[in-house]
VEXMARPA-517297 format. One record per residue (C-alpha): residue number from 1; x, y, z; residue in three letters. Coordinates in pm, 1 decimal, padded with zeros to 6 digits, m for minus. Example, Ala and Ser with C-alpha at 12.3 -4.5 7.8 and 13.67 -1.06 7.14 Angstrom:
residues 2
[1,[01230.0,m00450.0,00780.0],'ALA']
[2,[01367.0,m00106.0,00714.0],'SER']
***
This chain:
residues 268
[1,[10513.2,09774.0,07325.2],'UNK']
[2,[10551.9,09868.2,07694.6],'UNK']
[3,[10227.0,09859.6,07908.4],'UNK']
[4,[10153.0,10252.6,07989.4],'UNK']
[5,[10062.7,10357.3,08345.3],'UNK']
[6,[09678.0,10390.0,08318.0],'UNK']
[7,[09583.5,10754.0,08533.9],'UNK']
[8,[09283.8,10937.0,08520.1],'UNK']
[9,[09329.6,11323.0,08450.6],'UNK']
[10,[09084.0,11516.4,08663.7],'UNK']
[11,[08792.0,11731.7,08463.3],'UNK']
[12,[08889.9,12082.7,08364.2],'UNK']
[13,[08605.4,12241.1,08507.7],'UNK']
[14,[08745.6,12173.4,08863.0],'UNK']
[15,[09101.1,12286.7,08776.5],'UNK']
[16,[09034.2,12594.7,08627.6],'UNK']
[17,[08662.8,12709.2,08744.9],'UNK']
[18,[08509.5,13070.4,08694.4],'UNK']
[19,[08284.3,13002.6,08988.2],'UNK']
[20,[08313.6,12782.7,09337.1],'UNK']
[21,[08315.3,12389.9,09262.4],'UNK']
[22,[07942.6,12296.5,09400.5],'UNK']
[23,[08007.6,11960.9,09630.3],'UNK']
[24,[07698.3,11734.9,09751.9],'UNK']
[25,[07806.8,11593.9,10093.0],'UNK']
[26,[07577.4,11331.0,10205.4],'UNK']
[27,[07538.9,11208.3,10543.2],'UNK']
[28,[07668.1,11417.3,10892.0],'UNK']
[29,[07753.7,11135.5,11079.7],'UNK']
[30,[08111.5,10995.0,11180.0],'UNK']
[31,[08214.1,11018.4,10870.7],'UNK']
[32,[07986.1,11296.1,10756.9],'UNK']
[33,[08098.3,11549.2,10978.4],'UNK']
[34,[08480.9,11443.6,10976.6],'UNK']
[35,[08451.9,11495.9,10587.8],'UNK']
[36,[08288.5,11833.7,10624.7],'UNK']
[37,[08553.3,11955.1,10810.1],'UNK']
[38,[08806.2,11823.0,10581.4],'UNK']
[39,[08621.3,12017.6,10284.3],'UNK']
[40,[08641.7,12311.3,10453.1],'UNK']
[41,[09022.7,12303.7,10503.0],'UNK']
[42,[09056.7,12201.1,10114.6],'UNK']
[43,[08824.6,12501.7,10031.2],'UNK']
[44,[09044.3,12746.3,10247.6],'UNK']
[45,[09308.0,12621.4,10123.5],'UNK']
[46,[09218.7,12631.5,09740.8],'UNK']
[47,[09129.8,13029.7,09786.6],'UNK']
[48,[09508.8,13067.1,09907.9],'UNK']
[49,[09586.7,12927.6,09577.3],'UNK']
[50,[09351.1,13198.8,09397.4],'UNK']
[51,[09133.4,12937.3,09356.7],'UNK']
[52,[08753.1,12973.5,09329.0],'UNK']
[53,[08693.9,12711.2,09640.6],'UNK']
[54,[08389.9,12481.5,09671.2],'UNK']
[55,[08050.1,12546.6,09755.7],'UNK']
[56,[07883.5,12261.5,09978.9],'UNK']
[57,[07544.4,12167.6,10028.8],'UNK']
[58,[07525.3,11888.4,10364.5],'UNK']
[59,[07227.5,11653.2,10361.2],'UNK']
[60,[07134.5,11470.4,10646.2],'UNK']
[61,[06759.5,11432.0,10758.3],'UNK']
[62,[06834.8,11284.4,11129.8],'UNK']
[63,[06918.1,11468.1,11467.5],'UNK']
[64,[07178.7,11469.5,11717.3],'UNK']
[65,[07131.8,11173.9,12023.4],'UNK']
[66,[07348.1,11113.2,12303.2],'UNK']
[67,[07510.3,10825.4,12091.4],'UNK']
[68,[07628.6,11092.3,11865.9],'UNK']
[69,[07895.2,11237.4,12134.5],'UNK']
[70,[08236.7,11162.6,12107.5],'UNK']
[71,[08250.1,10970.4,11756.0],'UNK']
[72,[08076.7,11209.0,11589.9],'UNK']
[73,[08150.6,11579.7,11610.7],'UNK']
[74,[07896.1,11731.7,11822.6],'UNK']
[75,[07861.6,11878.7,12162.2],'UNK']
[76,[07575.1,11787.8,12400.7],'UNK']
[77,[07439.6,12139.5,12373.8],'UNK']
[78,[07355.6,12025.6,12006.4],'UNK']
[79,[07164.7,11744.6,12109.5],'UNK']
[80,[06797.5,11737.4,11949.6],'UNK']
[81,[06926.5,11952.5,11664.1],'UNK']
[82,[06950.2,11841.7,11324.5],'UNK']
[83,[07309.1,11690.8,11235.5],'UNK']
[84,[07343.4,11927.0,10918.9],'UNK']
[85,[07220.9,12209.1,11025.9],'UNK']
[86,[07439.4,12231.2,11346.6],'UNK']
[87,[07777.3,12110.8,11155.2],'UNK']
[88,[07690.9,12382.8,10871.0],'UNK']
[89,[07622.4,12654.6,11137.6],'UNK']
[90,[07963.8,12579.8,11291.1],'UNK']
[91,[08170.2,12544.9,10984.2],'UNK']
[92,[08029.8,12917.9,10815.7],'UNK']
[93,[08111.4,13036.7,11133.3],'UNK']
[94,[08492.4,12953.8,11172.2],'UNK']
[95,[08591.9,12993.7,10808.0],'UNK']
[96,[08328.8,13252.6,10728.9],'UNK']
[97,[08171.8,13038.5,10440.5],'UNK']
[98,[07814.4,13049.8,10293.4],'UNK']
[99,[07751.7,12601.3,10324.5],'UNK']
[100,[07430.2,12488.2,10297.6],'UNK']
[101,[07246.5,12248.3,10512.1],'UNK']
[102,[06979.3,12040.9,10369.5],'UNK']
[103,[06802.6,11867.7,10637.8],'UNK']
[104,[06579.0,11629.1,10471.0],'UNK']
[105,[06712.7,11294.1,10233.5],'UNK']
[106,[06899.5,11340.0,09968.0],'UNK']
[107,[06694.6,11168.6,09641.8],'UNK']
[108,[06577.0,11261.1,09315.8],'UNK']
[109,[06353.3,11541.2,09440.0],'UNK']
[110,[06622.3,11704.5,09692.1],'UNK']
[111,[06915.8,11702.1,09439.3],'UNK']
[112,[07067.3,12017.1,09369.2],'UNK']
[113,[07353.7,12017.4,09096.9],'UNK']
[114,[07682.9,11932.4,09216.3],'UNK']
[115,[08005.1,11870.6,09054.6],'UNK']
[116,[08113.8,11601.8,09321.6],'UNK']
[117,[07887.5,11401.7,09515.9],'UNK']
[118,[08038.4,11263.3,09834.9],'UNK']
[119,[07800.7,10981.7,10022.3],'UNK']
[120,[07890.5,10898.6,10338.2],'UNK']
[121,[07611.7,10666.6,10398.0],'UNK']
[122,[07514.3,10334.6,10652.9],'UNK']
[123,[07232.9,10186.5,10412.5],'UNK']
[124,[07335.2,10012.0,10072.8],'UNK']
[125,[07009.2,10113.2,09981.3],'UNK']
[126,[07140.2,10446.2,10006.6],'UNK']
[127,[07428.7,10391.9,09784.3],'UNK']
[128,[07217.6,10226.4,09474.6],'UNK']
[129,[06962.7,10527.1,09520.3],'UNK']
[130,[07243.9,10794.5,09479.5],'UNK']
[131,[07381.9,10596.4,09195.4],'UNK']
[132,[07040.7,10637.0,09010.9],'UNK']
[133,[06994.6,10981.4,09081.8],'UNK']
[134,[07333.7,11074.6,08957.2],'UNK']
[135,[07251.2,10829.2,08667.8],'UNK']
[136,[06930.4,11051.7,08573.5],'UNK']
[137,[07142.2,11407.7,08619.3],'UNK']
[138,[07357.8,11290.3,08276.1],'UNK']
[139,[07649.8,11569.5,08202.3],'UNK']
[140,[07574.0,11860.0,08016.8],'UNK']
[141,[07843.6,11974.8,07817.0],'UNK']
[142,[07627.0,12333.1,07761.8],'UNK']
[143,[07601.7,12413.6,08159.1],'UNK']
[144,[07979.6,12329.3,08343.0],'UNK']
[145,[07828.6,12414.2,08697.4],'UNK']
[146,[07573.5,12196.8,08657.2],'UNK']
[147,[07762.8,11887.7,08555.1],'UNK']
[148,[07797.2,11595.8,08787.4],'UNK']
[149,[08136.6,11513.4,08727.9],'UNK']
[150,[08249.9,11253.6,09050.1],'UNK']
[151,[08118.9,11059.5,09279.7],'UNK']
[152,[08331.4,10934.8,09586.9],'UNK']
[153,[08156.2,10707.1,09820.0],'UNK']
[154,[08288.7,10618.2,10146.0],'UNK']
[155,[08178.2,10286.6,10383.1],'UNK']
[156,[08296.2,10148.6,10711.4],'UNK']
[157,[08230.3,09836.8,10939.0],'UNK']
[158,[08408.7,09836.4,11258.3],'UNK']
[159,[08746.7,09866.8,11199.6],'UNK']
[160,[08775.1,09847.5,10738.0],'UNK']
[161,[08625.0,09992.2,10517.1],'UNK']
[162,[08682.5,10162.0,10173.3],'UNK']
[163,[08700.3,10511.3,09972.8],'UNK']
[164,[08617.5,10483.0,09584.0],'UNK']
[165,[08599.1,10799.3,09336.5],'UNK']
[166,[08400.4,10717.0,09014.7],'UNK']
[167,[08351.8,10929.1,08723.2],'UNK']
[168,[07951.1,10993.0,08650.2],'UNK']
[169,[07984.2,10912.9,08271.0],'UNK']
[170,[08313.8,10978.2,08090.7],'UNK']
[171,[08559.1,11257.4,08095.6],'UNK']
[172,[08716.6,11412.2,07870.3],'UNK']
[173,[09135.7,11286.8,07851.4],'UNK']
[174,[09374.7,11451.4,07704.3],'UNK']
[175,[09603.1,11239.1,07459.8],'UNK']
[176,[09956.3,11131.9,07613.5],'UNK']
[177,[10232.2,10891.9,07487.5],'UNK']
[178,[10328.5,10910.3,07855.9],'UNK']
[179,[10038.9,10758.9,08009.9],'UNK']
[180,[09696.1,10538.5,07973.4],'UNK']
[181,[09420.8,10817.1,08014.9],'UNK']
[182,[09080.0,10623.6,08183.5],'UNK']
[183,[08794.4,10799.4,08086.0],'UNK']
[184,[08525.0,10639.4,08304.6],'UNK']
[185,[08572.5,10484.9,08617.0],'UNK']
[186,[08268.3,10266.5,08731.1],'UNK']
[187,[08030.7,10344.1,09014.3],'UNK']
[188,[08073.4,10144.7,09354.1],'UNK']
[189,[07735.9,09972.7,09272.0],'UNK']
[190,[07876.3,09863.5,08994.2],'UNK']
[191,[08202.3,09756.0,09048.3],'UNK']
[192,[08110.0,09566.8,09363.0],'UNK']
[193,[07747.6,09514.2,09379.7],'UNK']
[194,[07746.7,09153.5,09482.0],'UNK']
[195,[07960.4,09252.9,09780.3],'UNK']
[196,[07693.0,09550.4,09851.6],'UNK']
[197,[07411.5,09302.2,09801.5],'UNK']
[198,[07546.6,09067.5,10075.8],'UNK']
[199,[07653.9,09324.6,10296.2],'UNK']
[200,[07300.5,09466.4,10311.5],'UNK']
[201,[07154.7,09196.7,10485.1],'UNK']
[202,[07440.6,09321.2,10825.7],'UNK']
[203,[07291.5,09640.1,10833.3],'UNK']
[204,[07149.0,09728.8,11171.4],'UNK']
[205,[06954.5,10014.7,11328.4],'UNK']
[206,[07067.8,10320.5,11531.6],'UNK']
[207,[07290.8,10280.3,11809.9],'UNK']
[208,[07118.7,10390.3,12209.4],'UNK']
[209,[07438.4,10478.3,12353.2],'UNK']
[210,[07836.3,10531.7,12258.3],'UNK']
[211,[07912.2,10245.4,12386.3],'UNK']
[212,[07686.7,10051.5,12159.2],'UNK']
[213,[07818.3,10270.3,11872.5],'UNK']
[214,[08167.0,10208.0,11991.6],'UNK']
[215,[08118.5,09818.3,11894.7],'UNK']
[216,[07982.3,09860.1,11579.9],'UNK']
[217,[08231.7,10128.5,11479.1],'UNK']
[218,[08582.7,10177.1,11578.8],'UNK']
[219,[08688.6,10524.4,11742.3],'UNK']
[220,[08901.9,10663.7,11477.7],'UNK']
[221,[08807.2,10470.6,11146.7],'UNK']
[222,[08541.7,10741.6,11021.0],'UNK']
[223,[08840.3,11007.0,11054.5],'UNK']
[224,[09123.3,10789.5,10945.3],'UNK']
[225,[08883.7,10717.1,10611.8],'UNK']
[226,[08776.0,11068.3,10602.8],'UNK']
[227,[09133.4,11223.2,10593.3],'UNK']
[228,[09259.0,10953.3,10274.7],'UNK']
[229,[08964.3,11034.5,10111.8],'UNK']
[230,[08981.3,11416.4,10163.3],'UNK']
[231,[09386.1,11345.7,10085.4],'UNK']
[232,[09270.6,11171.5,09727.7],'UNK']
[233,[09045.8,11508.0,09655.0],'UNK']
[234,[09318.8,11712.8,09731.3],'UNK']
[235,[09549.1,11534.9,09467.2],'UNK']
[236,[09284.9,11559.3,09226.4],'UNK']
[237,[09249.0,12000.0,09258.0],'UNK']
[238,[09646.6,12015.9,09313.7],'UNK']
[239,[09799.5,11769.9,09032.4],'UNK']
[240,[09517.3,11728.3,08787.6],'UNK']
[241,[09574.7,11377.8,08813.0],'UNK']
[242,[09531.2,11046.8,08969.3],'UNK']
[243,[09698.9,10692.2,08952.5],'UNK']
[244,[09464.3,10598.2,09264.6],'UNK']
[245,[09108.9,10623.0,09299.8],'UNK']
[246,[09071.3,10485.7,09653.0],'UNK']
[247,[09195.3,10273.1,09914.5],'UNK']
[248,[09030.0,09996.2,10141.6],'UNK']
[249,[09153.4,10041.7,10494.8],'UNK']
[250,[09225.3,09805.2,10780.3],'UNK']
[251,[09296.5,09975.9,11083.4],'UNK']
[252,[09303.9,09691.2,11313.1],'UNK']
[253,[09603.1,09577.9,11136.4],'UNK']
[254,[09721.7,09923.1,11041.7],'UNK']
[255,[09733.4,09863.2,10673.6],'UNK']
[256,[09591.0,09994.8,10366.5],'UNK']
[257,[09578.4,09874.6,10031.9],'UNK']
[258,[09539.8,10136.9,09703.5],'UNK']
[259,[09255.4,10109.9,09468.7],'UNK']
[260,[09468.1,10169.6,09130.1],'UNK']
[261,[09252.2,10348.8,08841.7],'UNK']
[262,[09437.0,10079.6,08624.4],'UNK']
[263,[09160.5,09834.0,08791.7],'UNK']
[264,[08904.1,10005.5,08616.2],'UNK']
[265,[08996.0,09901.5,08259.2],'UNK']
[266,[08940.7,09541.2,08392.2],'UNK']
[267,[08523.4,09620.3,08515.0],'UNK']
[268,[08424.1,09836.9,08206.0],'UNK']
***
């Protein structure tokens, strides 16, 4: 018998919702803030389509410093302010949406439901402490809005880095003689733990200046990882289905290489 493609067919709840999707964004940094931005194109988008939209709650507990300017999207008149405050203020201003900002850490005591969870975080730390938070929020099948359904986690050096979408338990697949239908696609610090365990011990503090920032991080790989990852929701709200669930990215060599969902049957 022919192998079937294995694809993953989004959740129901986000296709056909009664109210706004509810998003967790966290982290307003370079990636942070290019990701909010893309959100709020999807969600302007999505309510051309009759579509409820998204409702987005930005955590971030830091404030703006002069290494900020330039890679990250905020003015010097913002400096001193808290990064998810300002970027919420500016996007409910220019598409008239009611985001909220969160300025304190997201964790167990600061989580608010959320269908998707988006981390766009520096620590690994980070990463395994989202993954048991969403691991304690389990799905309830009795309450749809307050299901987490997704988690996509995005992570840079200075010029790779990666997107990954996992599913927080399984979803619900259709049958299909057409297709493989994968239920659960693992968490990131799951999948790849030993490579987050190693990669913990390059972590480094804040940046003083851009220049400093600059050699840590590439100009344009928080955006270019932003817009795939934003381009990988948008799939998932327009076709109901996926085939990919990420990418890792080399943009010093221009190239990109597709994180199949197929790859999942092979870690669960």
């Amino acid at each position: 018998m022919k192998n079937l493609p294995a694809v993953h067919f989004v959740a129901q709840y986000l296709l056909n919702p009664t109210n706004p999707v509810f998003v967790n964004l966290i982290g307003a940094g370079g990636t942070g803030s290019q990701v909010l931005t893309a959100l709020a194109r999807i969600n302007h988008s999505l309510h051309a389509l009759q579509h409820p939209g998204l409702q987005v709650n930005l955590y971030d507990d830091d404030v703006i410093t002069p290494a900020n300017l330039g890679r990250q999207l905020f003015p010097a008149a913002e400096l001193g302010c808290n990064k998810a405050v300002a970027l919420i203020n500016r996007v409910n201003r220019f598409f008239a949406s009611g985001w909220k900002a969160i300025d304190e850490k997201y964790d167990k005591l600061t989580h608010r439901p959320a269908s998707i969870t988006i981390s766009c975080v520096d620590k690994v730390a980070a990463r395994f402490e989202i993954a048991a938070t969403l691991q304690k929020f389990t799905p309830d099948r009795h309450a749809e809005q307050k299901r987490s359904l997704y988690w996509m986690d995005f992570g840079n050096s200075q010029y790779t880095g990666q997107v990954l979408l996992s599913t927080v338990g399984k979803i619900e697949q259709p049958k299909s003689k057409k297709f493989m239908p994968m239920a659960e696609l693992p968490f990131i610090t799951e999948e790849y733990k030993n490579l987050l365990s190693a990669a913990d011990n390059d972590d480094s503090g804040p940046s003083c200046s851009l220049a400093e920032a600059l050699l840590k991080q590439d100009l344009f790989i928080n955006s270019a990882l932003a817009n795939t990852g934003a381009s990988l929701l948008w799939t998932m709200f327009r076709e109901g289905m996926i085939s990919n669930r990420g990418l890792f990215m080399n943009l010093k060599e221009f190239r990109t290489q597709p994180i199949t969902v197929a790859s999942a049957k092979k870690r669960i």
